[in-house]
N, C-alpha and C positions, 0 to 999 in steps of 0.2 A: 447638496446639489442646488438649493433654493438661495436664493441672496437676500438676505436681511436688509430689513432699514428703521431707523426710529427716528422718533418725532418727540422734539422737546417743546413744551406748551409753558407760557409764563404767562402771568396776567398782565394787559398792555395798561392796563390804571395804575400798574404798582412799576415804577421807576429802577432797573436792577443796579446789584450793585457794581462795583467794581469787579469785584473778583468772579462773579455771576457771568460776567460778559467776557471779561477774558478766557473763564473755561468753555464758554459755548465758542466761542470764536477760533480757539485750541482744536473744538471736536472737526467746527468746520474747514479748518486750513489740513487738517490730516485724515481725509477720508479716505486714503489710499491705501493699498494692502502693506500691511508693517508700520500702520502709521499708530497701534496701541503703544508701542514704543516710546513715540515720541510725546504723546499723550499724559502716559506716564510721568517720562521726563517732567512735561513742563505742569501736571497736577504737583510732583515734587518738591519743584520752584518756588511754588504759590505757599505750597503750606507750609514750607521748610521740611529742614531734611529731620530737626530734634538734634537731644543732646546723644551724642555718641556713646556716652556711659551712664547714659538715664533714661526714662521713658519719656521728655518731655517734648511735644511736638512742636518744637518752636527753633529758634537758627537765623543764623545772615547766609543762606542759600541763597535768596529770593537778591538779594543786592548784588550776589556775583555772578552767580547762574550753577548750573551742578556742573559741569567741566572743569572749571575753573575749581569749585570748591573741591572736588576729588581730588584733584591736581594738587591744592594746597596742604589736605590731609595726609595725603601720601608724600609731599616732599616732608612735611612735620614730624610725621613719625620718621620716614628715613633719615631726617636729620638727631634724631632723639637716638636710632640705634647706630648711627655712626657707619651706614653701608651708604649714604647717598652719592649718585652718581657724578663723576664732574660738568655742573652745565654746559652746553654747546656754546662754541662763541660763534655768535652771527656773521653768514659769509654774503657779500653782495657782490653780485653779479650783473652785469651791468652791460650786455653785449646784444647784437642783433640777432634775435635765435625766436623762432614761431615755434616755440611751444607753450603748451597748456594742455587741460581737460577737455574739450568741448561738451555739451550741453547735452545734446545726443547719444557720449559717450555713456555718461553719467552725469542721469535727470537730477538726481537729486541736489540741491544745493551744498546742505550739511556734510552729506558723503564726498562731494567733490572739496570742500574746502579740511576735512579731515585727511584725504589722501593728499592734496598739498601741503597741510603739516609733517604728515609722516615722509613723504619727501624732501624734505627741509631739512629732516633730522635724519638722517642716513648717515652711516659712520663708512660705509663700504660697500664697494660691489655686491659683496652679495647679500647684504640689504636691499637691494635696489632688485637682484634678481629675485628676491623674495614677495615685494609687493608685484613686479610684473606678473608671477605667476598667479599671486591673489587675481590682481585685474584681468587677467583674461578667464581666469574663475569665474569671478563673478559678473565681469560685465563682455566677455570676446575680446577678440584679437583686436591689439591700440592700432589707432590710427598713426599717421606722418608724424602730427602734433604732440601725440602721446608718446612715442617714444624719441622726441625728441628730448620730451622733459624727462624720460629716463635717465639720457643722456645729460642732460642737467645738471640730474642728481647723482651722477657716477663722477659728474667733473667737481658738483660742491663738496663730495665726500673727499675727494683726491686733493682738494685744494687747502681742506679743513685739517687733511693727515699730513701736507706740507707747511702747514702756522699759514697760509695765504688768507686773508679775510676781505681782500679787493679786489677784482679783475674789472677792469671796465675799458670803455674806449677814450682815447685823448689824441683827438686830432687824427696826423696819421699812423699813432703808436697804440698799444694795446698797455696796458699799467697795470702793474700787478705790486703790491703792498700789503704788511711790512717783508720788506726781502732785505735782508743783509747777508751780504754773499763774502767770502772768503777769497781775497785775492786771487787764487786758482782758476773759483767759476767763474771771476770778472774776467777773466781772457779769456775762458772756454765760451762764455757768452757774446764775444767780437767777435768770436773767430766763425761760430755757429751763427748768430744772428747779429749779422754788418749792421751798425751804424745803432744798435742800443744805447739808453745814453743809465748810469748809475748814478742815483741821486740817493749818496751815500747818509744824508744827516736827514734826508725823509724819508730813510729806508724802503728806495722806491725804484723799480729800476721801471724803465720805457722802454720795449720792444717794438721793432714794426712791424707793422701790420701786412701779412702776405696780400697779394694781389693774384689777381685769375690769371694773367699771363705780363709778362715782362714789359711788354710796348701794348699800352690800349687795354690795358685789364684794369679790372674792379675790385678794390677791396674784399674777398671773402669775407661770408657771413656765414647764418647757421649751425649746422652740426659741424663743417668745416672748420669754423671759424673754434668750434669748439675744440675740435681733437688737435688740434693746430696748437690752443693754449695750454693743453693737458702736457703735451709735449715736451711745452716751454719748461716745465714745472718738473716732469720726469729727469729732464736734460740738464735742468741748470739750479732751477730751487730747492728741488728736494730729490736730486739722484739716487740710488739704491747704494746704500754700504758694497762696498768691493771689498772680496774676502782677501785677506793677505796671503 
């Protein structure tokens, strides 16, 4: 029931060292509750992690950081026993769409920039309904912003299960690459979206970009702009097998 506090005393005649001022500087940047953790962590850093199949407390931790180094141990070993996963290939996205984390949402910096890795890496929907139930676990019901970037990460999962690794804007078309489309979809794609253009040897095709009304409208953005592209991609890049 009492709240603790302590008091760390140095002599001001004796000059500290390096690693003396980093760990007090450590205790002072995480005095918040859960912050033994990170404490932890970054005592780790300092001293290294040791040899893995020795006792010796020594290591290149301290040059990568422990995230990174875990990361490189475990792809090591799964490369050693022949189960390693196939890396992700990076998808960019490149469109007018408000979302993010907000600060509010989730104070913590580290935490926010962790859950935008694990959003990164999402293979499927319901990856993506798996972190939202985390997040409103742990931090309440998302905001506008927040689940837009759900939707984000349901369109880069969809784009990444059709080989798409580019959507971005180009003028008044929306660009989506590499796409090689099979004769078939290139007519189903005029007939469905007038006036696309196929740029067959940059395996690239240019879509237009819808607008809010016929006479006097505006480019769609947003989530719109999103389900609009998913569309594109159900419809014409990567269609569903039709059973014979």
């Amino acid at each position: 029931r009492e709240r603790a506090y302590a008091y760390f005393l140095y002599p001001a005649e004796k000059p500290l060292t390096e690693t003396a001022h980093e760990r007090l500087a450590t205790l002072a940047q995480h005095s918040d509750l859960g912050g033994g953790m990170a404490i932890a962590m970054k005592d780790l850093e300092i001293r290294g992690a040791g040899n893995l199949l020795g006792g010796e407390q020594s290591g290149h931790i301290a040059d990568v950081g422990f995230d990174l180094y875990v990361r490189l141990v475990g792809e090591a070993v799964s490369d050693f026993k022949g189960d390693a996963e196939p890396e992700l290939g990076e998808i960019r996205i490149e469109l007018p769409v408000d979302a993010h984390l907000p600060h509010d949402y989730i104070a913590s910096e580290r935490l926010r920039l962790e859950m935008y890795k694990r959003l990164a890496e999402v293979r499927s929907d319901d990856d993506v309904d798996q972190l939202r139930e985390e997040m409103v676990d742990r931090y309440g019901q998302p905001r506008i912003e927040v689940e837009s970037l759900l939707i984000v990460a349901r369109f880069r999962a969809r784009a990444r299960q059709g080989g798409v690794k580019e959507i971005s804007i180009s003028g008044k078309f929306v660009r989506f690459a590499p796409v090689d489309l099979p004769d078939s979809r290139v007519v189903r794609l005029g007939r469905v979206y007038p006036q696309s253009i196929v740029k067959a040897p940059t395996s690239t095709i240019l879509v237009p970009r819808p607008q809010t009304a016929v006479i006097g409208g505006r480019p769609i953005d947003g989530i719109a702009l999103l389900e609009w592209a998913r569309h594109v991609i159900d419809d014409i890049i990567d269609p569903p097998a039709t059973t014979p």
